[in-house]
C-alpha positions in Angstrom: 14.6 7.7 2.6 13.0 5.3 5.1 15.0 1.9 5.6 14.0 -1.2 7.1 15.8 -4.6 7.5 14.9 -5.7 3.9 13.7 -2.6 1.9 14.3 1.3 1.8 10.7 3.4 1.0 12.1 6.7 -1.0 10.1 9.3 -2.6 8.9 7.9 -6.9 10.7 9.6 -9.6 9.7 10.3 -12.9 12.3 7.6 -14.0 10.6 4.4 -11.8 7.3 5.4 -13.2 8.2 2.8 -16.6 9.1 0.2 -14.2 5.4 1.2 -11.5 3.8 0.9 -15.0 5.7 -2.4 -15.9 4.9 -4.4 -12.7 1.3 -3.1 -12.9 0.7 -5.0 -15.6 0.6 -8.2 -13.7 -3.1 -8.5 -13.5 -3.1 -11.4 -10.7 -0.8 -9.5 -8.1 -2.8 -6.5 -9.3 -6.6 -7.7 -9.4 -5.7 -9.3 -5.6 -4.4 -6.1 -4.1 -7.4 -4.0 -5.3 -9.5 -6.0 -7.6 -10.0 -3.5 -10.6 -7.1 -3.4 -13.2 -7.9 -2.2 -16.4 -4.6 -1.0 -19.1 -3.6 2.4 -18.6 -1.4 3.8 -21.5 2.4 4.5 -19.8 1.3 8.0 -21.2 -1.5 8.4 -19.2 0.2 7.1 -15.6 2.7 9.8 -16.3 -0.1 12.4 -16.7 -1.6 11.2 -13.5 2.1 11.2 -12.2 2.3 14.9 -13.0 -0.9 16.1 -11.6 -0.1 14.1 -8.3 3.4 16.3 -8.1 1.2 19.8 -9.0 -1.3 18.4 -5.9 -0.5 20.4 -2.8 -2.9 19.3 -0.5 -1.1 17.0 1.6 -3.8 13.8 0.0 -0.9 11.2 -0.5 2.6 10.3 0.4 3.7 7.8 -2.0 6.8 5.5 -2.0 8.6 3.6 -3.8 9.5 0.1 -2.3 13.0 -0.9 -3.4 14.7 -4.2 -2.5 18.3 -5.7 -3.9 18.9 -1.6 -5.5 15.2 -2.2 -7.3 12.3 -1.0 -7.5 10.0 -4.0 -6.2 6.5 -1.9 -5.6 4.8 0.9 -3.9 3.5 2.0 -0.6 1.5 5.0 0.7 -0.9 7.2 2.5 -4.3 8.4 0.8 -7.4 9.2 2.2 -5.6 11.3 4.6 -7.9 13.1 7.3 -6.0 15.5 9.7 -8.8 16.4 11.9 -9.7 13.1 12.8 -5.8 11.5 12.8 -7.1 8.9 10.6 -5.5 7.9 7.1 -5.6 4.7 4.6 -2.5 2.8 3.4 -2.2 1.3 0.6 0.9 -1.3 -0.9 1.6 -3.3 -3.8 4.6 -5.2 -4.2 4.5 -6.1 -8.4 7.7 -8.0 -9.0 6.6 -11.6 -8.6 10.4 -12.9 -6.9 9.4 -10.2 -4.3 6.0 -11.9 -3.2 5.2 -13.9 -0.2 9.2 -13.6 1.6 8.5 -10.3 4.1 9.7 -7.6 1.9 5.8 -6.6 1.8 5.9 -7.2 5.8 9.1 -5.1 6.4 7.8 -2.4 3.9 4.5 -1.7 6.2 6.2 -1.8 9.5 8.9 1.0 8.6 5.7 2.9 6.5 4.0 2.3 10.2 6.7 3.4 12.3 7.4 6.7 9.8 3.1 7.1 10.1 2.7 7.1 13.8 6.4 8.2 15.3 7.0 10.9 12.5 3.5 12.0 11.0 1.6 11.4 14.5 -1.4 9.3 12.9 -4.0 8.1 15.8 -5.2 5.5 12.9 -4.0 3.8 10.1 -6.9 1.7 8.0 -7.2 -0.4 5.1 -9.6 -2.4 2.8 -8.5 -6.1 1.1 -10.3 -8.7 -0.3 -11.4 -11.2 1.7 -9.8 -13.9 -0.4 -6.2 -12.2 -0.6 -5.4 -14.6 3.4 -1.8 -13.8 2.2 -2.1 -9.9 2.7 -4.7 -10.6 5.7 -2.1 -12.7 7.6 0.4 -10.3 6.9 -1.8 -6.8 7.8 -2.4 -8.7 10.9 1.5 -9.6 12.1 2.1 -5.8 11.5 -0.6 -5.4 14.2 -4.0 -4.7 12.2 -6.9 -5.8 13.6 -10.3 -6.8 11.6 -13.1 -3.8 12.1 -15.6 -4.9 9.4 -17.0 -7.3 6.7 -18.3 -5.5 4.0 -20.4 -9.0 2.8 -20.1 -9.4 -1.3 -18.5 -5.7 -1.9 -16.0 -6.6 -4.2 -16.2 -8.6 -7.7 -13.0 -10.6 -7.9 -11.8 -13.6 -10.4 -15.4 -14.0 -11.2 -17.4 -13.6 -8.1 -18.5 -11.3 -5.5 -16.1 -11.4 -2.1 -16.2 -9.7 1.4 -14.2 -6.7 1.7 -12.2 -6.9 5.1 -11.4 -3.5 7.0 -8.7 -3.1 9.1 -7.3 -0.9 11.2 -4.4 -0.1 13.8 -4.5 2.7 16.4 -1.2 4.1 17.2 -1.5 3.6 20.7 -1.7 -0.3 19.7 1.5 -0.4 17.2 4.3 -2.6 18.8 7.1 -1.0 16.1 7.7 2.4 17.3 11.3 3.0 18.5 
């Protein structure tokens, strides 16, 4: 268990995945962290639960986020590439009374320090929205840096938006012990 000053990141059990499914139906915090949400059957995200545990190939680490003894969200690693140090990250806190007061913020930054001091990633990258300023400000206090504008990538509420890349290089995190 990883613990910062406002949330511990521990390993998901089959017993949060009713709850992951429960916040994931809020489409607006959804849609704004990734823009796609569609339903998925409780069935089917425990199928894709199970063939995530058979996965051996070291292609996520996924947490659960858990504030006040509950389970607020979830963080990871995906995308993971060992030869070149590099890695995406991913977070999504669903439990609306959780949104916008730095339990997101603390989450990343002790997912950061665990990713860099502990896992010894050179680079840790992301992709949001252009419209989600919330998660940009936030990406940024934790020390992310914009790389790239992909112009009109993403459809969102309606419309095409940017898609803002980001990244952090581990000899620029400020966190590390």
């Amino acid at each position: 268990m990883l613990i910062g000053e406002k949330v511990k990141l521990r390993p998901i059990e089959r017993e949060d995945l009713k709850r992951l499914h429960e916040l994931e139906q809020n489409v607006e915090l959804m849609t704004l962290a990734g823009g796609d949400w569609r339903p998925v059957p409780l069935a089917a995200f425990e199928k894709s639960f199970d063939k995530h545990l058979e996965d051996k190939s070291d292609e996520q680490n996924w947490f659960g986020i858990e504030a006040d003894g509950k389970l607020i969200g979830d963080i990871g690693l995906h995308h993971i590439n060992r030869q070149e140090s590099t890695t995406q990250f991913g977070i999504s806190i669903g439990d609306p009374d959780y949104v916008g007061k730095g339990y997101g913020r603390d989450a990343i930054r002790v997912l950061l320090r665990w990713a860099f001091h502990n896992q010894n990633w050179r680079r840790v990258w992301l992709e949001t929205l252009g419209t989600n300023e919330r998660a940009i400000r936030s990406y940024q206090a934790c020390g992310f840096v914009i790389e790239g504008r992909l112009r009109d990538h993403a459809f969102y509420n309606g419309q095409y938006v940017d898609l803002i890349v980001m990244g952090l290089l581990c000899s620029e995190c400020k966190i590390l012990p």
